[in-house]
N, C-alpha and C positions, 0 to 999 in steps of 0.2 A: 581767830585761828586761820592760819593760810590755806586755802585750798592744795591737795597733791599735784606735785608738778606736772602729771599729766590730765591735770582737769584742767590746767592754767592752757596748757599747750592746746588742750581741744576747745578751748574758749576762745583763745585769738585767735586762730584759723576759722571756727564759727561767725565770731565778728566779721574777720576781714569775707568771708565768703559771701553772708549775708549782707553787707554792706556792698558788694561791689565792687571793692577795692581787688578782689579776686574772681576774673570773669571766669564763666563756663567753657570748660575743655584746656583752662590754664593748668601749664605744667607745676609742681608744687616741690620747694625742695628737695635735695635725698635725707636717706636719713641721718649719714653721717655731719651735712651740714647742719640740721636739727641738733643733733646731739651737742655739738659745739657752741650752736648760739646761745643752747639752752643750757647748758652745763649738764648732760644727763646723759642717761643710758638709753643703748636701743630699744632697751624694752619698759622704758617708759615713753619713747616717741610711737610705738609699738603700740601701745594701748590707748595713745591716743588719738592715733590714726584711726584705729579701730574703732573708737568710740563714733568718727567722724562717717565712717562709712555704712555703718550700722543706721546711723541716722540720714543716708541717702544724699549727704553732701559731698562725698568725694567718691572717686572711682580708684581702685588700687589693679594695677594691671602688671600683670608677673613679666618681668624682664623689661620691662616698658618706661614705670613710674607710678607715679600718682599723680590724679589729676582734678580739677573738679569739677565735680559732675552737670553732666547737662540736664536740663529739663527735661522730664519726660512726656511724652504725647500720650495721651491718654483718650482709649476708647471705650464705648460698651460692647459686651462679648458679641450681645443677641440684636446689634447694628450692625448698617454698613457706613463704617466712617469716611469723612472724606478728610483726607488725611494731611491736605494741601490748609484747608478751613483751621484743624486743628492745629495744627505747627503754628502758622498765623496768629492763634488765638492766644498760642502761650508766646505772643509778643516776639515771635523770631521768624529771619526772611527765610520762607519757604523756595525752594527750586525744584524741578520736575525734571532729568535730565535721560533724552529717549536713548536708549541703546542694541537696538534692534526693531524691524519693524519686517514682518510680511505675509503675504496671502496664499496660506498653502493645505494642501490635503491633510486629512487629521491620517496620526498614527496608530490604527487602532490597538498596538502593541501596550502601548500607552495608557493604563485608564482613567486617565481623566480625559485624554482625548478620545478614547472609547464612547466615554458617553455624550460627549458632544458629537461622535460621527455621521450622528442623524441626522447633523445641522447640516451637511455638507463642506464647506470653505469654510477656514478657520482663519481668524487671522491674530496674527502674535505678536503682541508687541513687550517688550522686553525692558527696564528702564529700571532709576534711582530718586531716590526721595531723599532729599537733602534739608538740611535745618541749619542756618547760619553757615550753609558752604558747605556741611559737613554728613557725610555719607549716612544715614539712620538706617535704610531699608531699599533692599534689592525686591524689585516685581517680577512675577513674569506671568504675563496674561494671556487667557485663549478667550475670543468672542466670535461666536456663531457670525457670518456674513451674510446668512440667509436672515437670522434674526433684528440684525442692526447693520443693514448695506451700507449706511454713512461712516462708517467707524472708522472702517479700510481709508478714506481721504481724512479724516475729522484731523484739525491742526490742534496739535496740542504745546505748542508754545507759549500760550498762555494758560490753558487748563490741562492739567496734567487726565490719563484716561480712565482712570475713576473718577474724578469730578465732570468730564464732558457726560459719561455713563450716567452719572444721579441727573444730572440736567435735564439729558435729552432722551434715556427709555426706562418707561416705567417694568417694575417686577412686583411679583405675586406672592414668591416665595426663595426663601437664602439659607443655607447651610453653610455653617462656618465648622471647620475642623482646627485647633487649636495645639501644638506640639512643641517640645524641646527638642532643637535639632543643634549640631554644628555646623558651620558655615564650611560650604564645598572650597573647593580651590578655588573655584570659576565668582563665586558668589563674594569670598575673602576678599580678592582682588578688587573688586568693586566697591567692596566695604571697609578697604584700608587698614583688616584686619589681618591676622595671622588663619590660615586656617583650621576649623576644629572649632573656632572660637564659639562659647555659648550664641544661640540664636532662639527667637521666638518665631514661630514658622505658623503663621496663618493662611490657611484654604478654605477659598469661598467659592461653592455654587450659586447661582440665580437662575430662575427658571418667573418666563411670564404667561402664567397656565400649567399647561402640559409641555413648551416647550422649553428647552434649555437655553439659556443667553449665555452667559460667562462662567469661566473657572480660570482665578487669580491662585497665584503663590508668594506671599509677601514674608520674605525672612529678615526680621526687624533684631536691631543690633541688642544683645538683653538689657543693657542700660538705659537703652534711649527710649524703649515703647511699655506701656504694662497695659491692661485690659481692667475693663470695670464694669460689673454687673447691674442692669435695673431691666428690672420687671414689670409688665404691665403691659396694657392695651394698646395698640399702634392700630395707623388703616395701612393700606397698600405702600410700597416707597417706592423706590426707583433702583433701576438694576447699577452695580457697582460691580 
């Protein structure tokens, strides 16, 4: 007995997906050329799309297309990832690309500059995390200058400013804030999306001691990042 036509349809886009023959962020016909190759209705290319997206191989994006999906980088909630290593590891060329940088007074209006205003000089560096060229996550970092004076010169050409951070200053203790947000105007533009778009919005404190080191704001595109839980004992790590 033949399988229904739209297990056929979500079969060979599986194949071709999982083989390779379909790379990641590849555009993927409409549906009306489906309908025709296949001799069927939209709402059996409809349900087999669905079947495909359900299962985390393609991206369906309203007014845009269908695409297929990229890898996702994957962290633990209760770490600090270094997000450059990660990308890497799922076999795809990382880029770190700076897009603001400077040494200035905190806002205490602000509170997350509030609580670093004990540090004195903040400095801010601004920037994008890319995976195969392709925009994942907007940062925007505050680091005490009293706590880490090299940070303000540190090159990051090569190592993007969480990964110099794990390198070169240890911390004690990190707080991660985890939220669904929509992507600003300012943040869209950088991420090549529309804005409003769904976003995963992680906030990190580090503190080495009693003193405060860093507070990051990383809004990670929701396809492209998820988070992963484990539990257990760790010693000290390094501030990110």
């Amino acid at each position: 007995m033949k399988p229904p036509l739209h297990e056929r349809i979500r079969s060979d886009f599986e194949t071709r997906i999982l083989s390779g023959e379909l790379e990641p962020g590849q555009r993927l016909p409409i549906e009306q050329e489906l309908m025709v190759a296949y001799d069927c209705s939209r709402m059996t290319v409809n349900k087999a799309f669905s079947a495909l997206a359900q299962a985390g191989l393609i991206d369906r994006r309203k007014r845009a297309g269908t695409f297929v999906a990229r890898p996702k980088v994957h962290s633990m909630v209760l770490d600090v990832p270094d997000l450059a290593e990660e990308v890497r590891g799922r076999g795809q060329a990382y880029a770190y690309r700076q897009l603001h940088r400077a040494l200035r007074a905190p806002e205490p209006e602000r509170a997350e500059e509030a609580m670093l205003a004990a540090c004195g000089e903040l400095v801010q560096v601004d920037g994008l995390h890319c995976a195969d060229a392709v925009p994942f996550a907007f940062e925007y970092r505050l680091v005490s200058a009293r706590a880490v004076p090299d940070f303000a010169r540190a090159d990051f050409a090569q190592d993007p400013p969480g990964t110099w951070l794990l390198q070169h200053v240890p911390w004690t203790e990190a707080e991660n804030r985890i939220s669904a947000v929509g992507a600003s105007a300012g943040e869209a533009a950088h991420l090549l999306v529309e804005p409003g778009t769904p976003c995963l919005c992680v906030e990190r404190s580090t503190w080495r001691g009693s003193e405060r080191i860093t507070y990051v704001r990383q809004v990670f595109l929701g396809e492209a990042y998820d988070l992963v839980a484990r539990f257990g004992s760790a010693g000290p790590g390094e501030a990110a």
